[in-house]
Residue frames relative to the residue before (quaternion, step in Angstrom):
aa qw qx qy qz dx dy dz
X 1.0000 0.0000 0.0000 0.0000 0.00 0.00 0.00
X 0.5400 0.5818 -0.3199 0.5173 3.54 0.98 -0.94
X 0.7159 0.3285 -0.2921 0.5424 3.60 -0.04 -1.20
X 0.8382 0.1725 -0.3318 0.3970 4.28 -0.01 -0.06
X 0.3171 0.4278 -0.6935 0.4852 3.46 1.30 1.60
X 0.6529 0.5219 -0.4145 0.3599 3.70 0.67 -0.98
X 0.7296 0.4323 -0.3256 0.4182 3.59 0.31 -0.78
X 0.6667 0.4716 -0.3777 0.4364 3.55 0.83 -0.40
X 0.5343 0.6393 -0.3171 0.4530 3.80 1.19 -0.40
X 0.6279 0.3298 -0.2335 0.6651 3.31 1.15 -1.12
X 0.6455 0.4044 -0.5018 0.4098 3.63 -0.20 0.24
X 0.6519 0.5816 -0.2951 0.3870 3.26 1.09 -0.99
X 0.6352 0.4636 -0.3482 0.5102 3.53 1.11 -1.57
X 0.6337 0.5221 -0.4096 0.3974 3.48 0.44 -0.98
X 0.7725 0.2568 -0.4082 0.4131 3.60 0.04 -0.53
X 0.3958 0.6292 -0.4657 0.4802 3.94 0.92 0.15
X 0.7970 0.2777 -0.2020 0.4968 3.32 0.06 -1.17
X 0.5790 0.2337 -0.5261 0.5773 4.53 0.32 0.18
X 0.5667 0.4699 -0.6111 0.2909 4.05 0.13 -0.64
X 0.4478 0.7265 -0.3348 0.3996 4.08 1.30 -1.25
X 0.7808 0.5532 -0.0931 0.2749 2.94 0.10 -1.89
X 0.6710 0.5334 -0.1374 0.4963 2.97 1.07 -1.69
X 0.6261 0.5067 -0.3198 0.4989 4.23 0.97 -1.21
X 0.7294 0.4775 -0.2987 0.3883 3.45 0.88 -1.36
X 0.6487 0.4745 -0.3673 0.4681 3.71 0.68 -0.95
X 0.6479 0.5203 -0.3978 0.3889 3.40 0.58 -1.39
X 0.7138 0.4340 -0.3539 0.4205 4.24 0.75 -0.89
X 0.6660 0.4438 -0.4205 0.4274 3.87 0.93 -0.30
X 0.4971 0.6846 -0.3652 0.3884 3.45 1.39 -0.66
X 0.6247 0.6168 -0.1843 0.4419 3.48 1.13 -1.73
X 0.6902 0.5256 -0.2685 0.4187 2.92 0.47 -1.88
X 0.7063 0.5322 -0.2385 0.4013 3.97 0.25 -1.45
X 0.7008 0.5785 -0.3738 0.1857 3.53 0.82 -0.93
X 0.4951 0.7519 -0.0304 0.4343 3.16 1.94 -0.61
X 0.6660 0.5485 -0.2236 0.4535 3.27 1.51 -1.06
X 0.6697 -0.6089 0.3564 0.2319 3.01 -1.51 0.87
X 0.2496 -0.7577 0.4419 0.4102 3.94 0.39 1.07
X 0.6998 -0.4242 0.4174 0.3950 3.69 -1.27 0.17
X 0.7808 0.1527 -0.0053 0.6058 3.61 0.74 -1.64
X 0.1121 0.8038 -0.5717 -0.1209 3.10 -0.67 0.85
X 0.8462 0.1634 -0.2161 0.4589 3.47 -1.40 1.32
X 0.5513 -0.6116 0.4538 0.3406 3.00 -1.25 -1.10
X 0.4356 -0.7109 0.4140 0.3654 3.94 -0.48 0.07
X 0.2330 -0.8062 0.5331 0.1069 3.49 -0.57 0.62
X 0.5666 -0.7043 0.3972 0.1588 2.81 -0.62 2.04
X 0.7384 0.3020 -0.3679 0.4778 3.65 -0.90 1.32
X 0.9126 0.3719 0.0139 0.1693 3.07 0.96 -1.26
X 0.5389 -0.7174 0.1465 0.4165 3.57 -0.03 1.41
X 0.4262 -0.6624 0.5350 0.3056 3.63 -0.97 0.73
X 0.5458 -0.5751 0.4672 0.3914 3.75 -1.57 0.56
X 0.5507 0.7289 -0.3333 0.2331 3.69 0.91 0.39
X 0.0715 -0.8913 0.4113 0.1770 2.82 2.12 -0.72
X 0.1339 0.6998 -0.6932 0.1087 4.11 0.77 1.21
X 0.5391 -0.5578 0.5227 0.3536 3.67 -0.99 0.25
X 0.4264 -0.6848 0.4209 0.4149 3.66 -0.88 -0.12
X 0.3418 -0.6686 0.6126 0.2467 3.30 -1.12 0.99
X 0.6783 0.5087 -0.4018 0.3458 3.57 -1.68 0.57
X 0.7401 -0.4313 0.2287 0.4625 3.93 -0.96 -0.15
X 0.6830 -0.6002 0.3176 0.2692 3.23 -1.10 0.82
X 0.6052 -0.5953 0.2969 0.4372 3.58 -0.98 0.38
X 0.3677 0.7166 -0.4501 0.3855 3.59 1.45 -0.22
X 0.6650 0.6725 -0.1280 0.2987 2.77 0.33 -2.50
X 0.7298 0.4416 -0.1358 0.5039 3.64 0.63 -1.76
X 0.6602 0.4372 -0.3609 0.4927 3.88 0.67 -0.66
X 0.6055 0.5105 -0.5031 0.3459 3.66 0.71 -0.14
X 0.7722 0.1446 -0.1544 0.5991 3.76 0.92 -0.29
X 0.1567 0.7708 -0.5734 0.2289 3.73 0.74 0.93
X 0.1754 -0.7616 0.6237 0.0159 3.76 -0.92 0.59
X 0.5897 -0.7291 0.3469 0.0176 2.90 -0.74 1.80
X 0.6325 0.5136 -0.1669 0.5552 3.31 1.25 -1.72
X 0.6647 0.4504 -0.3258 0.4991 3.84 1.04 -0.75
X 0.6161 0.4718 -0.3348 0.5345 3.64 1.02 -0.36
X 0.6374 0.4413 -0.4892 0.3996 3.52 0.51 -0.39
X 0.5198 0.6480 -0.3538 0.4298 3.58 1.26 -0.83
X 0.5822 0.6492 -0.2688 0.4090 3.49 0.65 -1.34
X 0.6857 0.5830 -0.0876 0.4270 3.21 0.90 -2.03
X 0.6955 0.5151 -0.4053 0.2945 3.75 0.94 -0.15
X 0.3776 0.7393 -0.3153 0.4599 3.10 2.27 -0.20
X 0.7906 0.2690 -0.0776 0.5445 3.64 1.33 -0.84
X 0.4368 0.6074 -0.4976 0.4389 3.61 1.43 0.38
X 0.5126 0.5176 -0.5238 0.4414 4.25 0.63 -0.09
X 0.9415 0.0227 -0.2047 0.2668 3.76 0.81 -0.51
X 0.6028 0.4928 -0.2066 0.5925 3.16 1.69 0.94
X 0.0360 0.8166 -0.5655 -0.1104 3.44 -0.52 0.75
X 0.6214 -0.7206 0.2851 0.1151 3.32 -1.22 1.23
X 0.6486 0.6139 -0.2628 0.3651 3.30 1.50 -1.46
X 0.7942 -0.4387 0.2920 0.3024 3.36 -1.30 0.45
X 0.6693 0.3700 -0.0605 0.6414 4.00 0.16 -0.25
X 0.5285 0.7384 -0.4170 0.0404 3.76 0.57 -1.26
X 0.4872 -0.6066 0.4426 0.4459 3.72 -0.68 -0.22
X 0.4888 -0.6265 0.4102 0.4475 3.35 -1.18 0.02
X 0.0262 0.7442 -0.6168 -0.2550 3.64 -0.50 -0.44
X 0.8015 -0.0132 -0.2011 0.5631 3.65 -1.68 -0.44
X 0.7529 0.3600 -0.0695 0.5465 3.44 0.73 -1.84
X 0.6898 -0.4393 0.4079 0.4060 3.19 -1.69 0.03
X 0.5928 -0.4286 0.5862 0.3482 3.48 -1.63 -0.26
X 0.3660 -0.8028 0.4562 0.1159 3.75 -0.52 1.56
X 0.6269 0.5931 -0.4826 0.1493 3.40 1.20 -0.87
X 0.8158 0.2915 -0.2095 0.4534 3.63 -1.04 0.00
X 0.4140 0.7944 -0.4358 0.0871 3.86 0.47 0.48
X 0.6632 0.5414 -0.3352 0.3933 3.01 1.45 -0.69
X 0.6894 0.4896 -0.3483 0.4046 2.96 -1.21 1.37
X 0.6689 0.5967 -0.1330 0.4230 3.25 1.74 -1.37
X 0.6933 -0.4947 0.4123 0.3234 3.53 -1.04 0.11
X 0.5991 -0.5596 0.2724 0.5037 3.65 -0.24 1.06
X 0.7796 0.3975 -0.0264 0.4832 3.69 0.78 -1.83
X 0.4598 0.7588 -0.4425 0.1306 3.42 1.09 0.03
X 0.6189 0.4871 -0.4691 0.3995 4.22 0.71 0.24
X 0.4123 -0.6696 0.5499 0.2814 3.43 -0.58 1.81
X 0.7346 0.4590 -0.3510 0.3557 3.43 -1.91 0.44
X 0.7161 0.5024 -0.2687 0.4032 3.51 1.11 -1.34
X 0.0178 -0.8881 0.4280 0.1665 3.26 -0.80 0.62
X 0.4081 -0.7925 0.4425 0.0982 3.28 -0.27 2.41
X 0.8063 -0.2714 0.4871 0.1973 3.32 -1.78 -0.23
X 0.2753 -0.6950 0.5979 0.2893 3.87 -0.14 0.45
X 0.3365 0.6739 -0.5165 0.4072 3.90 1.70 -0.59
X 0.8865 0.2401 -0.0118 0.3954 3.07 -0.18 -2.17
X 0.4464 0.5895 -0.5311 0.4137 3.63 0.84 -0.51
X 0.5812 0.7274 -0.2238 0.2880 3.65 0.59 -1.63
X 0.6148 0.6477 -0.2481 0.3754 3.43 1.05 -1.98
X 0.2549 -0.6826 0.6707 0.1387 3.68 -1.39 0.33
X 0.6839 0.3468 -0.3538 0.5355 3.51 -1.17 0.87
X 0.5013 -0.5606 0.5991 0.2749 3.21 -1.95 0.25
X 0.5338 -0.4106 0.5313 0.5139 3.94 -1.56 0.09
X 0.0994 0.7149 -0.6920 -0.0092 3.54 -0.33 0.99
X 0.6522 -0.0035 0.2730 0.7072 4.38 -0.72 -0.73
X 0.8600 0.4463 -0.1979 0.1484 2.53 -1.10 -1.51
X 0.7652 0.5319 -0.0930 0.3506 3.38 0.69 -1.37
X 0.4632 0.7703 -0.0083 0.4381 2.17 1.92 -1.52
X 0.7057 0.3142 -0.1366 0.6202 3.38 0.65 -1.83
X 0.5838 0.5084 -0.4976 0.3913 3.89 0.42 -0.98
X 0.6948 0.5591 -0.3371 0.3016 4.09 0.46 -0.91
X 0.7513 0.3747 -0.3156 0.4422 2.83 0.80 -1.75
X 0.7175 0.4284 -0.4266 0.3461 4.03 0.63 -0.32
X 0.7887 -0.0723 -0.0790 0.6054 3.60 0.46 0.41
X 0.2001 -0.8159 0.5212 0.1503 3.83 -0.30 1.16
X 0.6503 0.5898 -0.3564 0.3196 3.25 1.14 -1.03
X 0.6197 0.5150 -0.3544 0.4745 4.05 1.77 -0.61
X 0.6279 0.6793 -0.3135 0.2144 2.69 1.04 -0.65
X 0.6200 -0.0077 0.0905 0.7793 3.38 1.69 -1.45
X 0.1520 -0.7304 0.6571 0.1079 3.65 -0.06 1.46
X 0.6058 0.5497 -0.3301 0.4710 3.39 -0.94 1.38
X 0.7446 0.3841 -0.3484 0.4204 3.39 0.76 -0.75
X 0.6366 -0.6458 0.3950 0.1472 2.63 -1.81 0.24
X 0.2592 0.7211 -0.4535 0.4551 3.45 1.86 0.73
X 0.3237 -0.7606 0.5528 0.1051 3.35 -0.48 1.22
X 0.6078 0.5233 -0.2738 0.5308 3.99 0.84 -1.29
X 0.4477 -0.7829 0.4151 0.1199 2.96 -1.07 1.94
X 0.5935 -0.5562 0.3289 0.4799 3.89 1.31 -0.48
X 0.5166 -0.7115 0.4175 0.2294 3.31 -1.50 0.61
X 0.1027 -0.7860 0.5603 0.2402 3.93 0.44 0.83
X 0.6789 0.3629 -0.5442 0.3336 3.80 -0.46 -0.28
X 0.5103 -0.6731 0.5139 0.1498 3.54 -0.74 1.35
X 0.5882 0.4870 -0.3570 0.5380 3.91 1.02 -0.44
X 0.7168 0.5264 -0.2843 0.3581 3.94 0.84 -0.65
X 0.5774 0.5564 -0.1281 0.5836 3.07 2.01 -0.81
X 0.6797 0.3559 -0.3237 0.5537 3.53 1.04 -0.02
X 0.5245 0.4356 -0.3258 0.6550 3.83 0.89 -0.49
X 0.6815 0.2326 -0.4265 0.5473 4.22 -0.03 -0.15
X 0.7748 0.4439 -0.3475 0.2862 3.85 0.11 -0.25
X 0.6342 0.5204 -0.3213 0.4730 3.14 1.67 -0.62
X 0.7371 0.3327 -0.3134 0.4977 3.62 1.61 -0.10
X 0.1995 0.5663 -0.5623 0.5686 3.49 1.22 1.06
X 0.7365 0.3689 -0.2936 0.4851 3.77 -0.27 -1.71
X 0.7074 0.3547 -0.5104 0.3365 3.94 0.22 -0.40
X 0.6280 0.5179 -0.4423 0.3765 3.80 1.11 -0.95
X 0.9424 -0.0960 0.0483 0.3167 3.27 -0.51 1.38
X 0.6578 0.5181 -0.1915 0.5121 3.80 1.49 -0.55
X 0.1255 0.8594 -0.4937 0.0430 4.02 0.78 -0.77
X 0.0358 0.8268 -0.5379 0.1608 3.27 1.11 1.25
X 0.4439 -0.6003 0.5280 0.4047 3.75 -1.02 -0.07
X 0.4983 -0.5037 0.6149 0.3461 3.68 -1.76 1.35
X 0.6862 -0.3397 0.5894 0.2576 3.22 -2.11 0.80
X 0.4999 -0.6119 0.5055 0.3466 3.50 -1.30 0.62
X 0.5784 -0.3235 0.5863 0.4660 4.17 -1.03 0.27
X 0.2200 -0.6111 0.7191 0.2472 3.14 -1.71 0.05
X 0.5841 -0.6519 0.3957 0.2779 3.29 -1.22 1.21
X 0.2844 -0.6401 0.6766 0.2273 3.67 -1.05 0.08
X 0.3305 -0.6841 0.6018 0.2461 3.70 -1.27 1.10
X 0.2151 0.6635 -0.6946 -0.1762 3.69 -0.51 -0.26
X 0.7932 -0.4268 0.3363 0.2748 2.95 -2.27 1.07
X 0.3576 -0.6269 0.4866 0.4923 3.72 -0.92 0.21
X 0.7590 -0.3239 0.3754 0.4220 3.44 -1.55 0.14
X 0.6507 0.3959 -0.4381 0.4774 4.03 0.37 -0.62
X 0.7298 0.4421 -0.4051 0.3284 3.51 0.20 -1.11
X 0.8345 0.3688 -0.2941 0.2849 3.31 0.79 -0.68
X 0.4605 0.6683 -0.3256 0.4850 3.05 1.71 0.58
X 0.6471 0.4253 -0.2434 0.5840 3.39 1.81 -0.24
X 0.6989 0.3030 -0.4031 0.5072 3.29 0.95 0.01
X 0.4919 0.3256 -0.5980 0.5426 3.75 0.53 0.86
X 0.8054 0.2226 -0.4739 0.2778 3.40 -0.46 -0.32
X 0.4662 0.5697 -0.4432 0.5116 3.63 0.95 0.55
X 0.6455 0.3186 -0.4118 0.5588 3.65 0.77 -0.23
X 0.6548 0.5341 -0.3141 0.4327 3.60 0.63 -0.41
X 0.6708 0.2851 -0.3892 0.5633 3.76 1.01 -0.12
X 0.5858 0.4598 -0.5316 0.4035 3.81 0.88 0.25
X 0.5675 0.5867 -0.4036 0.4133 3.31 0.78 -0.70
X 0.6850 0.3931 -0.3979 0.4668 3.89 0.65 -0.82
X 0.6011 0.5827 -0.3500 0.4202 3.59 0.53 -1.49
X 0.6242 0.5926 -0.2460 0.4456 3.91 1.17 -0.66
X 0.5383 0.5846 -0.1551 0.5869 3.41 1.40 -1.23
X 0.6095 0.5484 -0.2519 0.5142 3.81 0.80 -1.40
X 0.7196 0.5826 -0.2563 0.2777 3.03 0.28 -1.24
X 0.5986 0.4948 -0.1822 0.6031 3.11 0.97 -2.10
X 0.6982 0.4512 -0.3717 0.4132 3.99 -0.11 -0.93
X 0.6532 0.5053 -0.2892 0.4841 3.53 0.87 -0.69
X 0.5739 0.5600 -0.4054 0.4391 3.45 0.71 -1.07
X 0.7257 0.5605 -0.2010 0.3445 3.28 0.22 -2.44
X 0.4829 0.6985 -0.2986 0.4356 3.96 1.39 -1.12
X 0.7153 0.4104 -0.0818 0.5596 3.54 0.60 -1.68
C-alpha cells in the first residue's frame, strides 16, 4: 500500500510540475508574439528611411565637383513615371523638368503646384535642390509630391547635375575650402610627438634599469 501512495505522489508531483511548465512557457510565448522584430522588412532602394540619419561622408558641395550626369540620368528613372524632361514636354502627375535649375519653385505656367511649394521663397538653386530631392515632404510639408526622397547624398548629386544639363547650365556651388595648419604649427606638433616618443623610450630604459 505504501509503495502505491508513493507512486501515485510521483505521478501526481509530476503532473503539477509539466501542468507549471506548460502556463509558464505558454505566457513568455504570448508575451513575445507582439514584440517589435529587430529588422523590420526590407529597404527600398532610392528611398528615404523613417529614420531620417543625416548623411555621413562629404558634403553636397564636395560631391557636385565630380558628379556624373549619365549616373543622374539613371537616378532620374525613379522620377520619369511622373515627369517628363524633354524640352516642349507635357506635364504629367508633376511638372515638365526641362529647364528648372535655377527657376522659381512654381515656375511651369499651367502646372498646378502645392500651396506647400507654390508658397516656398527662392529658386531650385543647389541647395534647395538637394534639401528636396532628400526628403520633399520637409522640405514643403504639404505638397503634393508623393516620392519619399533620395537618401544617398551621391544619387542626389548625379540627378542634379543632369537636371542642370536639361536645359539650365547653372554654375556648381564653389568646393569648400580645406584649412590646413600653417607650416610652424605643424612643425611643432611633430617635434612634440617626437620628444614624447623619446622621453617614452627613457622611460621603458629606466624602468627595465630598476
Amino acid at each position: 500500500m505504501s509503495n502505491s501512495n508513493t507512486i501515485a505522489g510521483w505521478v501526481l508531483a509530476g503532473g503539477i510540475a509539466a501542468l507549471g511548465f506548460s502556463i509558464v512557457s505558454g505566457k513568455y510565448f504570448h508575451a513575445g508574439k507582439h514584440e517589435r522584430p529587430e529588422v523590420m522588412g526590407f529597404e527600398i532602394e532610392g528611398v528615404e528611411s523613417s529614420g531620417g540619419a543625416a548623411d555621413a561622408g562629404p558634403s553636397i558641395e564636395t560631391l557636385l565637383q565630380t558628379a556624373d550626369a549619365a549616373a543622374g540620368e539613371k537616378v532620374f528613372a525613379k522620377c520619369a513615371a511622373c515627369h517628363t524632361i524633354n524640352q516642349g514636354g507635357a506635364n504629367g502627375i508633376g511638372p515638365n523638368l526641362w529647364d528648372t535649375m535655377g527657376k522659381p519653385h512654381a515656375h511651369v505656367a499651367g502646372f498646378a503646384y502645392s500651396d506647400a511649394l507654390k508658397s516656398k521663397e527662392g529658386n531650385w538653386d543647389w541647395t534647395n535642390m538637394d534639401a528636396w530631392l532628400k526628403s520633399p515632404r520637409k522640405y514643403a510639408d504639404g505638397t503634393k509630391m508623393t516620392f519619399a526622397g533620395l537618401g544617398k547624398a551621391e544619387d542626389r548629386a548625379n540627378l542634379m547635375v543632369y537636371l542642370n544639363a536639361q536645359g539650365s547650365n547653372i554654375a556648381l556651388p564653389a568646393a569648400p575650402v580645406i584649412e590646413e595648419a600653417p607650416a610652424e604649427e605643424a612643425a611643432e606638433a611633430e617635434a612634440g610627438t617626437d620628444a614624447e616618443a623619446v622621453e617614452a623610450v627613457e622611460a621603458d630604459a629606466a624602468a627595465t634599469a630598476e
